[in-house]
N, C-alpha and C positions, 0 to 999 in steps of 0.2 A: 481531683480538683485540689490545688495548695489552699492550706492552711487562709495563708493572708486574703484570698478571693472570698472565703466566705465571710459574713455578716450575720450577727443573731438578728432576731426577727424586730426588738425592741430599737434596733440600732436607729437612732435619730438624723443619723445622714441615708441612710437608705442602702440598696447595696450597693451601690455603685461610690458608697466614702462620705465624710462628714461634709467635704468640699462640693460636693456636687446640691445640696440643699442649700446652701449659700449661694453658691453662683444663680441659682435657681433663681430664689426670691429676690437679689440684687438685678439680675437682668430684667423679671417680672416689672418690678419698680421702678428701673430707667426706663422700658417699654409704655407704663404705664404715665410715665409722665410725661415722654416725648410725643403719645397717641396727645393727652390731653392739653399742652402748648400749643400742638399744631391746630387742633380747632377751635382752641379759643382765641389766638392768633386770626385764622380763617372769618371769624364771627366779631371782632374787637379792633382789629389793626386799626380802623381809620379812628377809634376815639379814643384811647388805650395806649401807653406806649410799652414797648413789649417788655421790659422791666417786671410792670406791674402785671400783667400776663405772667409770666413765667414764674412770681410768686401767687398769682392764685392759681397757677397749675400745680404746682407746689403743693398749698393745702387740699387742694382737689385728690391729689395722689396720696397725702398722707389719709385723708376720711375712706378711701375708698381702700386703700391699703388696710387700714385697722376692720374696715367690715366685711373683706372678701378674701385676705391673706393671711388669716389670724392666724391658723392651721399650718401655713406654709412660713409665718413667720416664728412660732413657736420652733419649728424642725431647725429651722436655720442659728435660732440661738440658740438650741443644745448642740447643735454639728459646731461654733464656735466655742463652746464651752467644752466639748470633745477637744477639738484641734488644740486650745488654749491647756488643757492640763495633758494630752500628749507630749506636747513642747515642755511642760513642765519637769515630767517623767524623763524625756531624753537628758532634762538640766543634768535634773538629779541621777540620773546612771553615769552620765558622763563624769560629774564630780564626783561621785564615789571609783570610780574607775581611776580618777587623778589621786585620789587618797592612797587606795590603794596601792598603786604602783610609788607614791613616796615612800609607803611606810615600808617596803621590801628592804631586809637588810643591805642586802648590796649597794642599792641605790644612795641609805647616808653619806653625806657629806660630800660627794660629788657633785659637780658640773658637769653638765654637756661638754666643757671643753674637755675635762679632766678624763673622762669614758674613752 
């Protein structure tokens, strides 16, 4: 098995990558909002204009969100804060990689054209 396929046990994306716990709880969330529009829509339409429906489906998904995805919301912002100082890591190799390659003798005081 390579290297890159495994995952320590603590990994907060799971093993399948930090990305897959995000997508998780963001699909969870549209899911869970578009379940609760459609019946309160179903249940409200003739007195209600669906505006205001769709922001109390809204805070219906945020309560229900905070006391049933807490767990799954936790995983998702350390899989962000993984992915977020990854990206960070690649800056900083890349710049050091750019440094380096000015600082080789050869390369002062040249131009790409001048190479």
């Amino acid at each position: 098995m390579p290297a890159s396929d495994q995952t320590p046990e603590g990994d907060p994306g799971g093993p399948a990558g930090p990305g897959r716990a995000l997508l998780t709880y963001t699909l969870l969330r549209l899911a869970l909002f578009a379940g609760s529009f459609v019946v309160l829509w179903l249940l409200f339409r003739t007195w209600v204009p669906w505006p205001a429906i769709a922001l109390l489906a809204l805070v219906f998904t945020a309560v229900v969100s905070l006391l049933f995805l807490r767990r799954l919301s936790t995983r998702a912002g350390a899989a962000l804060l993984q992915l977020r100082q990854a990206g960070r890591d690649r800056l900083e190799a890349a710049r050091a990689a750019e440094d380096v390659d000015d600082d080789e003798p050869g390369n002062r005081g040249q131009t790409p054209a001048d190479a």
